[in-house]
DSSP file (Angstrom, degrees, kcal/mol; ACC not computed):
  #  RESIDUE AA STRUCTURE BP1 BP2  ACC     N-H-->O    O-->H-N    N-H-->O    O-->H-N    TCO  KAPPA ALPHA  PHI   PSI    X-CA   Y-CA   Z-CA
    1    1 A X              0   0    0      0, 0.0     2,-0.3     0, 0.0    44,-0.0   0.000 360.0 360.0 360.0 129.1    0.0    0.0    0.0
    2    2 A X        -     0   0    0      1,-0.1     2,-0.6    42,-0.0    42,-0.1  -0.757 360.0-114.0-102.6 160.0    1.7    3.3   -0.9
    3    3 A X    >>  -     0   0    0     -2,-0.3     3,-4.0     1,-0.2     4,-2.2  -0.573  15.5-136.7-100.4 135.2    1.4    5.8    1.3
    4    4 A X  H 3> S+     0   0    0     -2,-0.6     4,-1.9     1,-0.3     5,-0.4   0.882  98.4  56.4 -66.8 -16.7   -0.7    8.7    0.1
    5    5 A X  H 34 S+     0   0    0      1,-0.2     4,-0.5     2,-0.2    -1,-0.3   0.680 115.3  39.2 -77.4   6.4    1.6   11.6    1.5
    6    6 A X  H <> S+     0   0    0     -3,-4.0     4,-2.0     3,-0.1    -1,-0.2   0.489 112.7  58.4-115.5 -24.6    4.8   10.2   -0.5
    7    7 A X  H  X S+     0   0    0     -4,-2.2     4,-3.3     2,-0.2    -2,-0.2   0.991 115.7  33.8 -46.7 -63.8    2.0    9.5   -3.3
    8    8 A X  H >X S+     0   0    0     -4,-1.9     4,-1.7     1,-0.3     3,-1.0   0.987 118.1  61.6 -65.0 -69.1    1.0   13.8   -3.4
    9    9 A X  H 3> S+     0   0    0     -4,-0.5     4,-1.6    -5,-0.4    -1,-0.3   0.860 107.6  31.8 -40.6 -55.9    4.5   14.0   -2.7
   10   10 A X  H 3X S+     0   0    0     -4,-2.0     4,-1.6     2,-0.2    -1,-0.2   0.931 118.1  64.6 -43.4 -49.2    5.8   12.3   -5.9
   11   11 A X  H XX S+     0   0    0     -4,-3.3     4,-2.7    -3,-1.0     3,-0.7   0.886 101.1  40.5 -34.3 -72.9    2.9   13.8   -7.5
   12   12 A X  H 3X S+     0   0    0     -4,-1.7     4,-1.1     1,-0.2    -1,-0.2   0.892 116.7  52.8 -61.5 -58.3    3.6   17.4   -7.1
   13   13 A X  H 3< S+     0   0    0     -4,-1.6    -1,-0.2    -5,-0.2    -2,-0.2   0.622 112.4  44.6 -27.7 -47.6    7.5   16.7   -8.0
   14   14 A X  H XX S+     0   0    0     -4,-1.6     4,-1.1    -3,-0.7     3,-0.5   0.888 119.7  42.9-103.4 -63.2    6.5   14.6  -11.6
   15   15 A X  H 3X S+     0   0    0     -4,-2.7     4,-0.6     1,-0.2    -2,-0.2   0.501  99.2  63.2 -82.6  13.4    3.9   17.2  -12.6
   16   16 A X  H 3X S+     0   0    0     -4,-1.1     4,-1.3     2,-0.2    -1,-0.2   0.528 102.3  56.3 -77.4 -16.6    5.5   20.2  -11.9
   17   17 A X  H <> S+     0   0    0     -3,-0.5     4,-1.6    -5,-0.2    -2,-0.2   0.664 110.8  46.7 -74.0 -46.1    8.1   19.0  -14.7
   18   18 A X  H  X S+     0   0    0     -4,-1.1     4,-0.6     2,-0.2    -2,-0.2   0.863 101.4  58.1-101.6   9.9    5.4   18.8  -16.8
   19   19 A X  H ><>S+     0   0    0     -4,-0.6     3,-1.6     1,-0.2     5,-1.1   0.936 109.4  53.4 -70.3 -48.3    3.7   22.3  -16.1
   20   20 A X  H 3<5S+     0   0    0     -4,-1.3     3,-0.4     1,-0.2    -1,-0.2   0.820 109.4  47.7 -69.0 -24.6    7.0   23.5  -17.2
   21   21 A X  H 3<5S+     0   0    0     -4,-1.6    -1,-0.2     1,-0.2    -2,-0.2   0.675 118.6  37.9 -49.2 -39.4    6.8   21.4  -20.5
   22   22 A X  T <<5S-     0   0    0     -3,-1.6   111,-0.2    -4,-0.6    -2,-0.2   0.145 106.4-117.5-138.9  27.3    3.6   22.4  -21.4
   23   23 A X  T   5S+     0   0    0     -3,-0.4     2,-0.3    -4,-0.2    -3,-0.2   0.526  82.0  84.6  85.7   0.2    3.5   26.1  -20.4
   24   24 A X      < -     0   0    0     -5,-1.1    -2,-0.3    -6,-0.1     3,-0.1  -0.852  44.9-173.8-156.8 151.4    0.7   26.0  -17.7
   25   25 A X  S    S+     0   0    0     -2,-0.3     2,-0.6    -3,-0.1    -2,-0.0  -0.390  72.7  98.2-119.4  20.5    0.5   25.1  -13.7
   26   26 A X        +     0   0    0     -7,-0.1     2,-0.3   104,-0.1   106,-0.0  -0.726  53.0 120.5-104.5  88.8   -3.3   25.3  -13.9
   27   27 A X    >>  -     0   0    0     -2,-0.6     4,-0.9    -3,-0.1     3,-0.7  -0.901  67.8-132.1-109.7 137.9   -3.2   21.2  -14.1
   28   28 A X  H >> S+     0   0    0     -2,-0.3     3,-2.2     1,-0.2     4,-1.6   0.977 101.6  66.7 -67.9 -38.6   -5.2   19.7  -11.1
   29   29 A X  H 34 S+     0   0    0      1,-0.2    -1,-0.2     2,-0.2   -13,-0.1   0.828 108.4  43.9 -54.5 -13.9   -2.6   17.0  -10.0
   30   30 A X  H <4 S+     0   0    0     -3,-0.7    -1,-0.2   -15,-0.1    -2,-0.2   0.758 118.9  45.6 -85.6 -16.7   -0.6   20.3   -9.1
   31   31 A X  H << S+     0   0    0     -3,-2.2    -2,-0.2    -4,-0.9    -3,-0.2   0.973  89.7 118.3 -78.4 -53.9   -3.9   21.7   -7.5
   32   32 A X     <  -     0   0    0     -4,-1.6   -20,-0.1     1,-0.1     5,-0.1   0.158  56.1-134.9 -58.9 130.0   -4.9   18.8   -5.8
   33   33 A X     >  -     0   0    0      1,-0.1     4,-1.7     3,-0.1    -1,-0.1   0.046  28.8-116.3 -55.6 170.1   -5.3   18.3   -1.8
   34   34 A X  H  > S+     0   0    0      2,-0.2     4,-2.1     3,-0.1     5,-0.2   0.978 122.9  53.3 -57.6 -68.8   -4.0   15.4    0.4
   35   35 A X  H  > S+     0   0    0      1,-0.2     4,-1.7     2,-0.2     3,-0.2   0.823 111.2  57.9 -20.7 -65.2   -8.3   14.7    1.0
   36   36 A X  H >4 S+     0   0    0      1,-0.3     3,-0.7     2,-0.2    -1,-0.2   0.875 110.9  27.6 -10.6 -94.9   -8.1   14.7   -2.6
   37   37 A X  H >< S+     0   0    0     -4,-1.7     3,-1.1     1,-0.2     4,-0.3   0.751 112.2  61.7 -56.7 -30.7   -6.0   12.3   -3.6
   38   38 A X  H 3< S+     0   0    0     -4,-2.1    -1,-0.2     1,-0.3    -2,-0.2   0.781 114.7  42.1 -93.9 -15.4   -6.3    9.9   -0.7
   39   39 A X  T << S+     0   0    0     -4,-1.7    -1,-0.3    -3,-0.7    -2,-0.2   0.194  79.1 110.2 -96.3  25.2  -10.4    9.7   -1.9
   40   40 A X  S <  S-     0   0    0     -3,-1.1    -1,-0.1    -5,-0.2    -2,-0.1   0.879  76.0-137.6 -61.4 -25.0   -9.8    9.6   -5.4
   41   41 A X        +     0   0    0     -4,-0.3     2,-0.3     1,-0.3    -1,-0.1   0.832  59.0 121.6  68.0  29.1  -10.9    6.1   -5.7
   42   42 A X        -     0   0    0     18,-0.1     2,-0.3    27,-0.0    -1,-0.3  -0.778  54.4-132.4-120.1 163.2   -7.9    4.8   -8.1
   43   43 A X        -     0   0    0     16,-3.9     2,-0.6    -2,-0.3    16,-0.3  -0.858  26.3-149.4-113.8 151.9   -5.7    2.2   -7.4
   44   44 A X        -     0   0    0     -2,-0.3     2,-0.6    14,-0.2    14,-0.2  -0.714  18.9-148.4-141.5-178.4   -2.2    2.5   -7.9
   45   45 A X  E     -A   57   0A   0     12,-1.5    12,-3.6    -2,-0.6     2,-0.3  -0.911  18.1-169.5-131.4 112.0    1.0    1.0   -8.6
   46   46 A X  E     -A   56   0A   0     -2,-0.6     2,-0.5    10,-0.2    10,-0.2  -0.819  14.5-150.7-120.6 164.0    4.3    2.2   -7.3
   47   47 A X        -     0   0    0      8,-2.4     2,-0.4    -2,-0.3    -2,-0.0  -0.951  18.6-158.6-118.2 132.8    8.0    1.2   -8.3
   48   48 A X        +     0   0    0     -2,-0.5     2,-0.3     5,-0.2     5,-0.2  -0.805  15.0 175.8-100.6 132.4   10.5    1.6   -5.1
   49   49 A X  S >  S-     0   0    0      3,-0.4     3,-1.8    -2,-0.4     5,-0.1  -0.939  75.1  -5.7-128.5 144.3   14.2    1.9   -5.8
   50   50 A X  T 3  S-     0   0    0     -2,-0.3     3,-0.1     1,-0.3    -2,-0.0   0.636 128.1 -59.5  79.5  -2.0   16.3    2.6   -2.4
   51   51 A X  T 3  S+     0   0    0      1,-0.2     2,-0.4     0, 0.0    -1,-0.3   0.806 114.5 127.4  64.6  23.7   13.5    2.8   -0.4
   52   52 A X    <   -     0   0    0     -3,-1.8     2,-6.0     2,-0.0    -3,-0.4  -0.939  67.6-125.8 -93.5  94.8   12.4    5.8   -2.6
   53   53 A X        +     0   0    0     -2,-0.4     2,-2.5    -5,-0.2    -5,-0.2   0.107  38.5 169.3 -51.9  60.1    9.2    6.1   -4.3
   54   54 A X        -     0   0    0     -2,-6.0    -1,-0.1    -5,-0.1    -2,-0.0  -0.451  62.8 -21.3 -65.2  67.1   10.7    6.7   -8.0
   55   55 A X        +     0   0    0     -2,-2.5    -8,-2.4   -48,-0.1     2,-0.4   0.039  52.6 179.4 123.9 147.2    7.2    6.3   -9.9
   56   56 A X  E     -AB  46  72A   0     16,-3.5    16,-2.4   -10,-0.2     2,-0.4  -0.993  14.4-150.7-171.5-177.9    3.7    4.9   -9.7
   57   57 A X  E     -A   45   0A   0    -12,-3.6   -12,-1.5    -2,-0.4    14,-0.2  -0.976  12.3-147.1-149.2 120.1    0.8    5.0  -12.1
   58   58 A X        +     0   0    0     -2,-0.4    11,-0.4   -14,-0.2    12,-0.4  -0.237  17.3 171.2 -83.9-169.3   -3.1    4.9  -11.3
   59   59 A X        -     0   0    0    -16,-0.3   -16,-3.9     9,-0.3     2,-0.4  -0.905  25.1-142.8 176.5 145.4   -5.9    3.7  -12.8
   60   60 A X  E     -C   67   0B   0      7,-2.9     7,-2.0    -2,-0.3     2,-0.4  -0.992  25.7-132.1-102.7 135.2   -9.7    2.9  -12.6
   61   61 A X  E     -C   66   0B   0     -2,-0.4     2,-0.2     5,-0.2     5,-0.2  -0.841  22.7-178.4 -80.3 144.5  -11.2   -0.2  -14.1
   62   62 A X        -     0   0    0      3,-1.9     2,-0.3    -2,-0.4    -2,-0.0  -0.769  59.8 -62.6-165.0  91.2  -14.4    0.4  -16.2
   63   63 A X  S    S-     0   0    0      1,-0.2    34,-0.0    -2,-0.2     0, 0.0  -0.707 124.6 -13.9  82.6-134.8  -15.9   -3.0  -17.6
   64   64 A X  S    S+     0   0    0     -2,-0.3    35,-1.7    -3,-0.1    34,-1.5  -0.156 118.9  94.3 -99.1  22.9  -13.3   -3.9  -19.5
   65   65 A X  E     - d   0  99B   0     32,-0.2    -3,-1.9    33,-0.2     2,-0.8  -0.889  55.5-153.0-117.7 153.0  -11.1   -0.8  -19.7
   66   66 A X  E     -Cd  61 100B   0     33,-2.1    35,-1.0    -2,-0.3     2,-0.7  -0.935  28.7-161.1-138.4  91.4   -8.2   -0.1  -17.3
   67   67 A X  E     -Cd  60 101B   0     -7,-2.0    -7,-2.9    -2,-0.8     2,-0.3  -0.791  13.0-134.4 -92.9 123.2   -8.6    4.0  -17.7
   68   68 A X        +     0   0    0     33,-1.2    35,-0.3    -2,-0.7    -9,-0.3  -0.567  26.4 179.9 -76.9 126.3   -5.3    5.6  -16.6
   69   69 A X        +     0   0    0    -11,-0.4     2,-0.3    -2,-0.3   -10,-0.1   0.679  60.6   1.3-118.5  -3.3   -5.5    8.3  -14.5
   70   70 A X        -     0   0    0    -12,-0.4     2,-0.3     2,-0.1    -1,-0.3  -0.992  47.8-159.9-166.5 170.6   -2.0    9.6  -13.6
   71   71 A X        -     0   0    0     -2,-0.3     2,-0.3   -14,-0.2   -14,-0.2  -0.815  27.9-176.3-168.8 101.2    1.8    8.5  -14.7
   72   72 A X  B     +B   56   0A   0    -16,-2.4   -16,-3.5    -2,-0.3     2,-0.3  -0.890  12.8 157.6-116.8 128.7    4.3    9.8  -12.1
   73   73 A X        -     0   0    0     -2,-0.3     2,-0.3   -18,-0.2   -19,-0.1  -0.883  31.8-109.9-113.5-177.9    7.9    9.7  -11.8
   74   74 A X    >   -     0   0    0     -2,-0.3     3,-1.4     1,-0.1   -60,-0.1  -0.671  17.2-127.3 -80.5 145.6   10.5   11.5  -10.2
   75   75 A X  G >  S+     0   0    0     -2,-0.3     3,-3.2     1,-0.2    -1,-0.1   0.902 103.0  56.0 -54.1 -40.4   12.8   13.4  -11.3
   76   76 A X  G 3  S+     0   0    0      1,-0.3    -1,-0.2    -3,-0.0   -22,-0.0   0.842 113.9  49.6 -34.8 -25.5   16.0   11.8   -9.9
   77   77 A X  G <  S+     0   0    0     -3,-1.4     5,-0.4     2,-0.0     3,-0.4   0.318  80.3 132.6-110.1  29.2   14.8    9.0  -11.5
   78   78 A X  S <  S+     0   0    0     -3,-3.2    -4,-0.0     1,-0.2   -24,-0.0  -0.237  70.6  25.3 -67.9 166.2   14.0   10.3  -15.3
   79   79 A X  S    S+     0   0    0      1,-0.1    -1,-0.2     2,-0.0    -2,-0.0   0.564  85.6 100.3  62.9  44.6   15.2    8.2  -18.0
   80   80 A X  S    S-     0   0    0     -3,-0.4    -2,-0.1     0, 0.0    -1,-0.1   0.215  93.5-104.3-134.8  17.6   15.5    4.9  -16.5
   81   81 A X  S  > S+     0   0    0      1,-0.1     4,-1.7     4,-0.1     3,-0.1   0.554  75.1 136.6  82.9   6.0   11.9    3.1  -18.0
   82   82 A X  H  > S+     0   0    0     -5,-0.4     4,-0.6     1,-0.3     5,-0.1   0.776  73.0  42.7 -73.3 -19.9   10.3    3.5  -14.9
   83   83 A X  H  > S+     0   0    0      1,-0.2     4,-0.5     2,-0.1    -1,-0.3   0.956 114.8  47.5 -87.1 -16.3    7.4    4.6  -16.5
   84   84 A X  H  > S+     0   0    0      2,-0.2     4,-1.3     3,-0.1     3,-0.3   0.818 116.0  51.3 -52.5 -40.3    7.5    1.8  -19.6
   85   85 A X  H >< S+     0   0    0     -4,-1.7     2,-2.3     1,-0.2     3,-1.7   0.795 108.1  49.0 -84.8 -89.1    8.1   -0.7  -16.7
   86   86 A X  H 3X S+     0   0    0     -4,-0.6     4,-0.7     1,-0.3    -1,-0.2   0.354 109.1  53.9   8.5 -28.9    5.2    0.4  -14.7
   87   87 A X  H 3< S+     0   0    0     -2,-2.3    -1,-0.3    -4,-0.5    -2,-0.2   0.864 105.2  51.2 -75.5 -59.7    3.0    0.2  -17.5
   88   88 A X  T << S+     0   0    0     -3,-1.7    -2,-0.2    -4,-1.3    -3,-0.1   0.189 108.0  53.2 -36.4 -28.5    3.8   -3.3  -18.4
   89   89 A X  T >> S+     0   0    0     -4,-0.4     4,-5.5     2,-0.1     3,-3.6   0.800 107.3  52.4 -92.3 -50.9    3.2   -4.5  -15.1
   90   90 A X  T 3< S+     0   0    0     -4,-0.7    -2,-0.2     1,-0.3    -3,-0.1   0.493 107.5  48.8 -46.8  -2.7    0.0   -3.0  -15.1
   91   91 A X  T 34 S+     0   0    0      2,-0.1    -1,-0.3     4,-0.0    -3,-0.1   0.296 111.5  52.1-111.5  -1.6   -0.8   -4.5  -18.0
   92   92 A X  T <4 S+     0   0    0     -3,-3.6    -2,-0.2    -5,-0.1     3,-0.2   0.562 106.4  51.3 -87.5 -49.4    0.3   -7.7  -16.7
   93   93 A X  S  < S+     0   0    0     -4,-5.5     2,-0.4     1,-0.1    -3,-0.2   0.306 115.3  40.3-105.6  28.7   -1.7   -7.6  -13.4
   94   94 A X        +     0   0    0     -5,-0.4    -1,-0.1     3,-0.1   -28,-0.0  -0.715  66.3 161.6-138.4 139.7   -5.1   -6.9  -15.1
   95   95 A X        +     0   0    0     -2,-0.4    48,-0.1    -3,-0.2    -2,-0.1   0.258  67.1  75.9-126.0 -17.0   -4.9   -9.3  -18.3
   96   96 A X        +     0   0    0     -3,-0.1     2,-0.6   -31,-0.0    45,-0.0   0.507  68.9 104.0 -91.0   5.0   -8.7   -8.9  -18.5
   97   97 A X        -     0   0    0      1,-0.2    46,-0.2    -6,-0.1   -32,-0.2  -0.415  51.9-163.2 -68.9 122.9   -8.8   -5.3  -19.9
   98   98 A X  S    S+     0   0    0    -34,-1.5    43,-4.5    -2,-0.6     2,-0.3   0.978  70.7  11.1 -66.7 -56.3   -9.7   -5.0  -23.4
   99   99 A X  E     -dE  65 140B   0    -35,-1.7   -33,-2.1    41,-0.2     2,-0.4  -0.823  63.9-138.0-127.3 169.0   -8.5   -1.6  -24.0
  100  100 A X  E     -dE  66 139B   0     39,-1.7    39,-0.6    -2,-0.3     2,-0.5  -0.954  15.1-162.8-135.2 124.9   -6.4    1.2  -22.2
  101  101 A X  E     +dE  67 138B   0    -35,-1.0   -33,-1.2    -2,-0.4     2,-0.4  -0.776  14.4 162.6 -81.2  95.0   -6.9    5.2  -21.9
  102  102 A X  E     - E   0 137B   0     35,-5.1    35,-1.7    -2,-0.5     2,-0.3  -0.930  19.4-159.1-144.4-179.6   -4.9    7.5  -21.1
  103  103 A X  E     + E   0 136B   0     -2,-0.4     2,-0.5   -35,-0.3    33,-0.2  -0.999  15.8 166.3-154.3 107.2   -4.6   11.4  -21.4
  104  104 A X  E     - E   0 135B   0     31,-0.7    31,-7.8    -2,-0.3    -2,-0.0  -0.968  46.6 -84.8-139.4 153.8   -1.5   13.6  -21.3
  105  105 A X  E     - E   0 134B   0     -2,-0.5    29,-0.2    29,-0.3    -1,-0.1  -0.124  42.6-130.8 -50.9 150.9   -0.7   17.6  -22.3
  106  106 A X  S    S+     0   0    0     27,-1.9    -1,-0.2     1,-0.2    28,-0.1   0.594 102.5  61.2 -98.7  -5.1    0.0   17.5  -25.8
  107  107 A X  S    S+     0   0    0     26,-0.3     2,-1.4   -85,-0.1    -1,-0.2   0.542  71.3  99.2-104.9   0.0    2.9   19.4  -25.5
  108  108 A X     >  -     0   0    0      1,-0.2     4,-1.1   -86,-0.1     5,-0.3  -0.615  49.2-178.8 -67.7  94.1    4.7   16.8  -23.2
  109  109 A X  H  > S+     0   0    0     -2,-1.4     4,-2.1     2,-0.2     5,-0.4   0.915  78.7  55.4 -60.5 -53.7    6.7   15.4  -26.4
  110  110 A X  H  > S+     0   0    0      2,-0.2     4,-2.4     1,-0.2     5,-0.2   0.996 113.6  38.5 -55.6 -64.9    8.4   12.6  -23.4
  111  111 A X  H  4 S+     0   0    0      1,-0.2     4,-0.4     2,-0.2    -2,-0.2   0.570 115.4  52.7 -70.5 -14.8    5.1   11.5  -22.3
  112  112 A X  H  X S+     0   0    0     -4,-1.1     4,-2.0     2,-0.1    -2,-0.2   0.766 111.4  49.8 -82.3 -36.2    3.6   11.6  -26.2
  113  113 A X  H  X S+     0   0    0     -4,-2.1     4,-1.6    -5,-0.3     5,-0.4   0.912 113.5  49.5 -62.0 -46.9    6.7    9.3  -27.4
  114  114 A X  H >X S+     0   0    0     -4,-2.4     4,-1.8    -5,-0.4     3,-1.1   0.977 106.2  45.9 -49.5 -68.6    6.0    7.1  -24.7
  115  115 A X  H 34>S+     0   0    0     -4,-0.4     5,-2.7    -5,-0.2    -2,-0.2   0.850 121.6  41.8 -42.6 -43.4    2.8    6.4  -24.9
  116  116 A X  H 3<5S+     0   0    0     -4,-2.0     3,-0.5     3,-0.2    -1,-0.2   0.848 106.1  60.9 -78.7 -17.5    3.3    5.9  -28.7
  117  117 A X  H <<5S+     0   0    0     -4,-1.6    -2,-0.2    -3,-1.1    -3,-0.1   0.750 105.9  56.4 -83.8 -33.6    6.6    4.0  -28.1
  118  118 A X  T  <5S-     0   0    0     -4,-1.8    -1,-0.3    -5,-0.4    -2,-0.1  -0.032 124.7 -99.3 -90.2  31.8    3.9    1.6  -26.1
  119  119 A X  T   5S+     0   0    0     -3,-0.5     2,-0.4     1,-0.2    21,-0.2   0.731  73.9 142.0  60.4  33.4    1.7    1.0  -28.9
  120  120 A X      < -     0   0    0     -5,-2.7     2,-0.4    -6,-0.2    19,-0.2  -0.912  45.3-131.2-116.5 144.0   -1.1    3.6  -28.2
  121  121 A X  E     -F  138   0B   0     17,-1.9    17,-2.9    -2,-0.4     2,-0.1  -0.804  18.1-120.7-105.0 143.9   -2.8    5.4  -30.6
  122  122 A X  E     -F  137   0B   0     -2,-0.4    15,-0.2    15,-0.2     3,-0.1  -0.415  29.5-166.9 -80.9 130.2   -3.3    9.3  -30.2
  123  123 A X  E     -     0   0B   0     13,-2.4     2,-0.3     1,-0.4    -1,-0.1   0.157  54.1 -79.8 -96.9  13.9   -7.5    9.2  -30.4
  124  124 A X  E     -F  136   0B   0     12,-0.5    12,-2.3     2,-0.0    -1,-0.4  -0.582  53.5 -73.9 112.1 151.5   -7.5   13.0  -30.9
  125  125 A X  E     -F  135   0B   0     -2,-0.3     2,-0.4    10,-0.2    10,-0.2  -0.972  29.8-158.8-114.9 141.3   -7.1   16.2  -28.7
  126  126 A X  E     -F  134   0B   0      8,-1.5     8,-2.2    -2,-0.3     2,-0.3  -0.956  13.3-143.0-129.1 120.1   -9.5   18.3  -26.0
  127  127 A X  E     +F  133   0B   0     -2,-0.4     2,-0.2     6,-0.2     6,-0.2  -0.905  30.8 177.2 -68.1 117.4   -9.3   21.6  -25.0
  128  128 A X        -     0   0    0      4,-1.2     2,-0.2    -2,-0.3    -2,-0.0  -0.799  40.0 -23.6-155.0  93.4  -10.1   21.8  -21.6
  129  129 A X  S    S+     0   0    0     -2,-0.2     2,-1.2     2,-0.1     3,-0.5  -0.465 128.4   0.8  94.5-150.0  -10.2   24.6  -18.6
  130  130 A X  S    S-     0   0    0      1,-0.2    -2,-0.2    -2,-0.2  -104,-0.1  -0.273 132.9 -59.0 -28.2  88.2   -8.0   27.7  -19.4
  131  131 A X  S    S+     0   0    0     -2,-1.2     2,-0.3     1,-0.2    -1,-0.2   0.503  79.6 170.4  35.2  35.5   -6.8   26.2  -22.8
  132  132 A X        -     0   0    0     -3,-0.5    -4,-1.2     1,-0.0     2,-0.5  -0.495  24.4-141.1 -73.8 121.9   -5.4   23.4  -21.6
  133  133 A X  E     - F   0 127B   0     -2,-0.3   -27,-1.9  -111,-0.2     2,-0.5  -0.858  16.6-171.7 -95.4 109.2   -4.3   20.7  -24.4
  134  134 A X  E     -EF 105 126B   0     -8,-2.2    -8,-1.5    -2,-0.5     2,-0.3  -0.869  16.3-151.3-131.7 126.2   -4.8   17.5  -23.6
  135  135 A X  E     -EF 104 125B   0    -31,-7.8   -31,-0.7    -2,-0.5   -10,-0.2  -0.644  17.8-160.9 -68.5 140.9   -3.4   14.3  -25.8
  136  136 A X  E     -EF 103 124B   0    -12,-2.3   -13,-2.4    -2,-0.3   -12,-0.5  -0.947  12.9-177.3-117.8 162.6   -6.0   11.2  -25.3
  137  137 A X  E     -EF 102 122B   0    -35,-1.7   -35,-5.1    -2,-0.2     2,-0.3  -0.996   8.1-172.8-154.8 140.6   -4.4    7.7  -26.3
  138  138 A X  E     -EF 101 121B   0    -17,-2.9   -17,-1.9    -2,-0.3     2,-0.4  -0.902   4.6-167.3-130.5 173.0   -6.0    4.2  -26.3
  139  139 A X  E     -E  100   0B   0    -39,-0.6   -39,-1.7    -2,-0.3     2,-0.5  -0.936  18.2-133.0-147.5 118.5   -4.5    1.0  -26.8
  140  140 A X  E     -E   99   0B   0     -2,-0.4   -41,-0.2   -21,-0.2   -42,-0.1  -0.658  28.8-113.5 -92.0 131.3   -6.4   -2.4  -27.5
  141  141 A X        -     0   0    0    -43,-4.5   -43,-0.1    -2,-0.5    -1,-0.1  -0.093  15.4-145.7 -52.6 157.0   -5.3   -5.7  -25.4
  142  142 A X              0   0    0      1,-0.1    -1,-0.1   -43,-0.0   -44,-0.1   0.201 360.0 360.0-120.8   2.1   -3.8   -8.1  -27.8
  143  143 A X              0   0    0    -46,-0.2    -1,-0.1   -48,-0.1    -2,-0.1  -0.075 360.0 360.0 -53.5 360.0   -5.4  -10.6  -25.6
C-alpha cells in the first residue's frame, strides 16, 4: 500500500516537470489536496528503488477498460523506463482489460513518445479549462 503523502508527494514533483513542458501550472494534479488524492478512488502501482518512491501510475477499471489516471515519476529518477516498466506491469496484473486510456498535455513530447513507443494510438485532442491541451491515447489488449 503506498502511502498517500509520499504518493502527493511524488505527485507534485513529476507534474511540476510537466507544467514546465507544457506552459501551464493550472493542471489539477498540481492543484490537488491530500483529502483529494487519498479519496480519489484509483488504485495505484508504485515502483521503489532505495527505499524511494521513484514512480507509480493509477488507474480505474471500467468494464473492460483499465482508464489511466495519472503516470508519475521523479525526477531523480527520469530516464530509467520506470514509467514503460510500470506500464507493463500494469498491463500484466489486469490481463482482463480490453483496452487502455490514457490522457497527457499535448505538449509533453516525453510522455507523447512514450505512450506511442507503447503502442497507443493518439485518439485526438481536447481543450479543456484555461486552454489546456490534452493528448487522449488508447491501446487495444492483444489478448
Amino acid at each position: 500500500m503506498l502511502c498517500t503523502a509520499t504518493v502527493l508527494d511524488l505527485q507534485r514533483k513529476s507534474y511540476k516537470i510537466e507544467a514546465e513542458l507544457i506552459g501551464t501550472e493550472e493542471i489539477p494534479p498540481l492543484k490537488e489536496t491530500f483529502e483529494e488524492l487519498q479519496n480519489c478512488g484509483e488504485n495505484f502501482l508504485g515502483c521503489y528503488i532505495g527505499g524511494k518512491l521513484a514512480g507509480a501510475v493509477s488507474y480505474k477499471k471500467e468494464d473492460a477498460v483499465l482508464d489511466i489516471h495519472r503516470v508519475m515519476v521523479h525526477p531523480d529518477f527520469f530516464r530509467r523506463r520506470i514509467a514503460a516498466k510500470l506500464m507493463a506491469r500494469l498491463e500484466q496484473q489486469e490481463p482482463e482489460h480490453l483496452e487502455i486510456v490514457v490522457s497527457t498535455g499535448a505538449a509533453n513530447m516525453p510522455a507523447v513518445k512514450l505512450y506511442e513507443k507503447l503502442g497507443f494510438e493518439r485518439q485526438g485532442d481536447v481543450v479543456v479549462g484555461d486552454g489546456l491541451v490534452l493528448a487522449n491515447f488508447k491501446k487495444v489488449a492483444l489478448n
